[in-house]
Legacy VTK file of the C-alpha trace (Angstrom):
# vtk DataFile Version 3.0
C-alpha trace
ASCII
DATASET POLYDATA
POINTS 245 float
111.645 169.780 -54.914
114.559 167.481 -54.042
117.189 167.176 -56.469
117.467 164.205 -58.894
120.325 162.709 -61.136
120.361 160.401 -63.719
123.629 157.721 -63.458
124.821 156.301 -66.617
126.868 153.561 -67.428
127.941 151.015 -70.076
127.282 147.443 -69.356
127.675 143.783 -71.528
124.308 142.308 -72.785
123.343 139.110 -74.433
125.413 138.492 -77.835
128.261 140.759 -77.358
126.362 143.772 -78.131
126.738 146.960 -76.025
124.110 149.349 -74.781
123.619 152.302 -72.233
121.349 151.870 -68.987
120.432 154.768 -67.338
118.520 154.798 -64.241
116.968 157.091 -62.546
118.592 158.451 -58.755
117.547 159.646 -55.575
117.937 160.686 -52.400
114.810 160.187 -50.600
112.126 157.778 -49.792
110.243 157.141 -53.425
107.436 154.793 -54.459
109.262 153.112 -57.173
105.734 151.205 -58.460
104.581 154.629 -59.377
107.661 155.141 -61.630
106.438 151.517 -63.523
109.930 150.095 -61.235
109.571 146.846 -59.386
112.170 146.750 -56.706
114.384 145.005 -55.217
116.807 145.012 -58.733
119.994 145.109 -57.073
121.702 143.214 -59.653
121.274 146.397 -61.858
122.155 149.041 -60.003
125.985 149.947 -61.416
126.757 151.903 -57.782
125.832 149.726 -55.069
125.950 152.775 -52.201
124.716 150.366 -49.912
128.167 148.574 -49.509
130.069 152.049 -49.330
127.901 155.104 -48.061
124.113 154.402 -47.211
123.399 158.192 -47.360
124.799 157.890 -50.936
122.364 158.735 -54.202
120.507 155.693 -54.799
118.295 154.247 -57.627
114.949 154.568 -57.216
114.162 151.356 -56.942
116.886 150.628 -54.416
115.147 148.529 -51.644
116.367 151.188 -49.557
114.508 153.088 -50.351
111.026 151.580 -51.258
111.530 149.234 -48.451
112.514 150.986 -45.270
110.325 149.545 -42.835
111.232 145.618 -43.769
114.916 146.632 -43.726
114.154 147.425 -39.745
112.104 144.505 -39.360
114.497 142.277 -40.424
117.265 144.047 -38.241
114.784 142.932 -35.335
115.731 139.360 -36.487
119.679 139.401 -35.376
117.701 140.197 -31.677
117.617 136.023 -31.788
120.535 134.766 -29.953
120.785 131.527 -32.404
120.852 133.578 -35.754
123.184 136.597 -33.791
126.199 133.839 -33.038
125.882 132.114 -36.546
126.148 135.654 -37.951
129.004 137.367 -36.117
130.856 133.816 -36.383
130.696 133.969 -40.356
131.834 137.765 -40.264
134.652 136.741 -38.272
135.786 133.282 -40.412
135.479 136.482 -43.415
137.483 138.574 -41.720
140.484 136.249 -41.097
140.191 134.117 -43.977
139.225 136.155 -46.342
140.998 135.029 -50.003
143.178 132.504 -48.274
140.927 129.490 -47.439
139.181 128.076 -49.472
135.517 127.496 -48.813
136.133 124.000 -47.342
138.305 125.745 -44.458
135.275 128.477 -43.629
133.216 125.524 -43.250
135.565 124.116 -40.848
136.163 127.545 -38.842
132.771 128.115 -38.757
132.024 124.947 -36.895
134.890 125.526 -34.766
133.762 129.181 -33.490
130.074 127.818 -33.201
131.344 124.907 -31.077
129.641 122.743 -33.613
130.495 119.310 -33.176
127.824 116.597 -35.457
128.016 117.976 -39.346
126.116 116.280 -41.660
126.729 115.853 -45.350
123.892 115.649 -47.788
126.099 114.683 -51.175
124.680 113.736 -55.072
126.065 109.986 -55.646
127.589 111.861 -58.643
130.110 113.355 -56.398
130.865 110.265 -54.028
134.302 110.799 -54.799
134.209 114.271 -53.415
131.991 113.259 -50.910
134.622 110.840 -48.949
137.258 114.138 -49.619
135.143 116.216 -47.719
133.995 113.948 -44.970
137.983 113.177 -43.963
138.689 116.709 -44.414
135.914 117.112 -41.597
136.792 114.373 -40.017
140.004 115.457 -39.923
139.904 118.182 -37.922
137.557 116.355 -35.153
134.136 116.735 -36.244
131.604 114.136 -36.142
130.264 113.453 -40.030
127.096 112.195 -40.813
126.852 111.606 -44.609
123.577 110.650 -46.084
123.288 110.226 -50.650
121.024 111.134 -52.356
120.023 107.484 -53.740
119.425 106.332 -50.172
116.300 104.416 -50.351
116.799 103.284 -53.779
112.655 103.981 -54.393
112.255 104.090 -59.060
111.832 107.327 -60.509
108.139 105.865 -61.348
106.856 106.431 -57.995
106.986 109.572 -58.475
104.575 109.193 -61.647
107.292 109.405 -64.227
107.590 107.444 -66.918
110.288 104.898 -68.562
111.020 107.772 -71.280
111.748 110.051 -68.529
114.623 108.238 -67.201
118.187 108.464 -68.164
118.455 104.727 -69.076
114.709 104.078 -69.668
114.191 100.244 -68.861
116.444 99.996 -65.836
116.036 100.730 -62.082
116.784 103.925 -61.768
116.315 105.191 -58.239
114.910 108.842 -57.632
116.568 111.337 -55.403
115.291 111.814 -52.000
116.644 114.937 -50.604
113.585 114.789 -47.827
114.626 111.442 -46.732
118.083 112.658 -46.413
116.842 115.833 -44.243
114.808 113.264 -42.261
117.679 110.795 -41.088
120.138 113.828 -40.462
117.356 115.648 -38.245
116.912 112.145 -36.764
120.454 111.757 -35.645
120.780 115.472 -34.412
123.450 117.222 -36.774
123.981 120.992 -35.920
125.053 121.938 -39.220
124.221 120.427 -42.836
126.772 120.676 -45.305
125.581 120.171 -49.665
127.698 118.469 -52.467
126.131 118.524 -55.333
122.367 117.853 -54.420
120.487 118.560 -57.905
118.955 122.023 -58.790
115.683 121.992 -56.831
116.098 118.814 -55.281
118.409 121.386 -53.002
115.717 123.225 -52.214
113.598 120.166 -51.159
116.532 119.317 -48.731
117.223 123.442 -47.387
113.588 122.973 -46.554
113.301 119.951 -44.805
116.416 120.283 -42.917
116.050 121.809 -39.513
119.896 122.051 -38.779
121.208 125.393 -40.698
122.345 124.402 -44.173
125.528 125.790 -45.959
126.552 124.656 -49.578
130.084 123.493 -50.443
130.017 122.466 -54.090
127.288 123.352 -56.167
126.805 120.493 -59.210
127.510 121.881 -62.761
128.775 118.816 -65.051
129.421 121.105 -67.849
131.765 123.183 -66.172
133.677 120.844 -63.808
130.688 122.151 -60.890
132.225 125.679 -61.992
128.225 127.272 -62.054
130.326 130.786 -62.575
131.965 129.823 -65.711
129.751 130.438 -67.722
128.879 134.087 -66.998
133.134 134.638 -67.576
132.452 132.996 -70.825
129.204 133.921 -72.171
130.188 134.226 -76.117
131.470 131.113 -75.559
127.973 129.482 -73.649
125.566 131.645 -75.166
124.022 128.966 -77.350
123.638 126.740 -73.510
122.711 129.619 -71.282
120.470 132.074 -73.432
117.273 132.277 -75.064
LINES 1 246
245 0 1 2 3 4 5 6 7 8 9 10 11 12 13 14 15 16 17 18 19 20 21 22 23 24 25 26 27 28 29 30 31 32 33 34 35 36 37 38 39 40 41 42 43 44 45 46 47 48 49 50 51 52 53 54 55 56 57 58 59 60 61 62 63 64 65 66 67 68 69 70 71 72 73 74 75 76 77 78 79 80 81 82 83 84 85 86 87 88 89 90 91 92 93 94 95 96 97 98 99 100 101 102 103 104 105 106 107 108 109 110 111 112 113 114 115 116 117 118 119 120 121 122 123 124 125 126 127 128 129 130 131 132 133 134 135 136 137 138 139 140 141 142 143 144 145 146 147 148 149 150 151 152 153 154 155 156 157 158 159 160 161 162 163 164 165 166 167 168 169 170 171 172 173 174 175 176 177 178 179 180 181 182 183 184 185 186 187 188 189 190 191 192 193 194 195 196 197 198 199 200 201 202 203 204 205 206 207 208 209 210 211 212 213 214 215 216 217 218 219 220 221 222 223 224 225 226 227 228 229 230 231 232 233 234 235 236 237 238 239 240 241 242 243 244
C-alpha cells in the first residue's frame, strides 16, 4: 500500500481566531469523492506542489490528481493557434515586466506583441474620470480606442421590471447598465481586444460573455476601498462586520 502523510499547518480564520487544518496527502491517482472531498480546493491546499515540483506529495483532492484526464484535455486547447499567441505573449509581458509595470503597461505590451491595433474600453460612468486616463494612456502609445459606458442607451432601470424603490434615487430617471449593448457596438466596430473599468459585479460577466474580442480587466470597481477589492482580505478585523457572515 502506497505511503500516505498527513501535512499540517496553521492558518487565520474568520474573527481572529486560530485553528489547525490538516489534510490528508498523496502521491497517486485517488478518488477524492470517496474520501467525502470535493475537488478542485486549491485555495486550501498550504503547499501548492503544482507551482514547484508536480511529482511532489499532493492533497488528495488536488485536481491533479482527481482530474488527470481534463488536465490533458485542456493542454489539447493551447493546439489553437489564436489562444497559443495570446498565451506565450502574456508569459513574455510577465517575464519582462514582472513587478515593474504596472498593470496598465501589460495591457499595453500585450497589444504590442499581439500586433493588436483597435482596443476597446467598456468603463462604469462611475469611473469616467479614469476612463479618459486610460484611453490617452492607450492612445498614447498608438492604439486605436473605442470606449463605450455603461449608461449608453440611457433605457430606466424599470424596463428591466424593477421598481421605483429599487433605484438609488427612486423618482428620477435612472438609466440601467447595459453591458450587452456595450459588447454589441464594440463587436460591431471590430476591436481585437476589450479592456474593463469598473463594469459592476455581474454586469461584468454579462459583458465577458457577450464580447467576442478577448476581454482583460484593468480596474475592478470597489467604492469602499478606493477599487482596492484586495483590501479587505489585508484587513479583515478591520472589515469583518462588511465582508463576513
Amino acid at each position: 500500500m502506497h505511503k500516505e502523510v498527513f501535512a499540517t499547518y496553521f492558518a487565520n480564520v474568520v474573527k481572529g481566531h486560530r485553528t489547525i487544518a490538516t489534510f490528508k496527502m498523496s502521491s497517486r491517482p485517488t478518488n477524492c469523492y470517496m474520501r467525502n472531498e470535493k475537488s478542485p480546493q486549491c485555495a486550501k491546499c498550504p503547499l501548492k506542489p503544482c507551482r514547484s515540483d508536480p511529482e511532489a506529495k499532493k492533497p488528495a483532492f488536488c485536481p491533479m490528481l482527481v482530474y488527470p484526464e481534463i488536465i490533458r484535455e485542456s493542454m489539447k486547447e493551447y493546439e489553437n493557434e489564436f489562444v497559443k499567441r495570446i498565451h506565450r505573449s502574456a508569459t513574455l509581458v510577465e517575464k519582462e515586466g514582472y513587478g515593474v509595470w504596472p498593470r496598465i503597461r501589460e495591457v499595453v505590451e500585450l497589444c504590442k506583441r499581439l500586433s493588436i491595433k483597435k482596443v476597446g474600453l467598456a468603463f462604469c460612468v462611475g469611473l469616467s474620470e479614469e476612463a479618459s486616463k486610460v484611453d490617452e494612456v492607450l492612445e498614447a502609445w498608438g492604439l486605436d480606442v473605442y470606449s463605450i459606458a455603461c449608461k449608453c442607451g440611457s433605457i430606466d432601470k424599470t424596463w428591466l421590471g424593477l421598481e421605483e424603490r429599487d433605484k438609488l434615487r427612486p423618482g428620477s430617471h435612472e438609466p440601467m447598465c447595459n453591458p450587452i449593448l456595450q459588447a454589441m457596438l464594440l463587436n460591431h466596430v471590430g476591436t481585437e481586444l476589450n479592456v474593463v473599468v469598473g463594469l459592476c459585479v455581474g454586469h461584468d460577466a454579462i459583458f465577458m460573455r457577450y464580447s467576442k474580442a478577448p476581454v482583460v480587466y484593468l480596474i475592478a470597481k470597489d467604492r469602499a476601498t478606493g477599487h482596492n477589492p484586495a483590501a479587505p482580505l489585508y484587513s479583515l478585523h478591520y472589515f469583518s462586520k462588511r465582508v463576513l457572515p
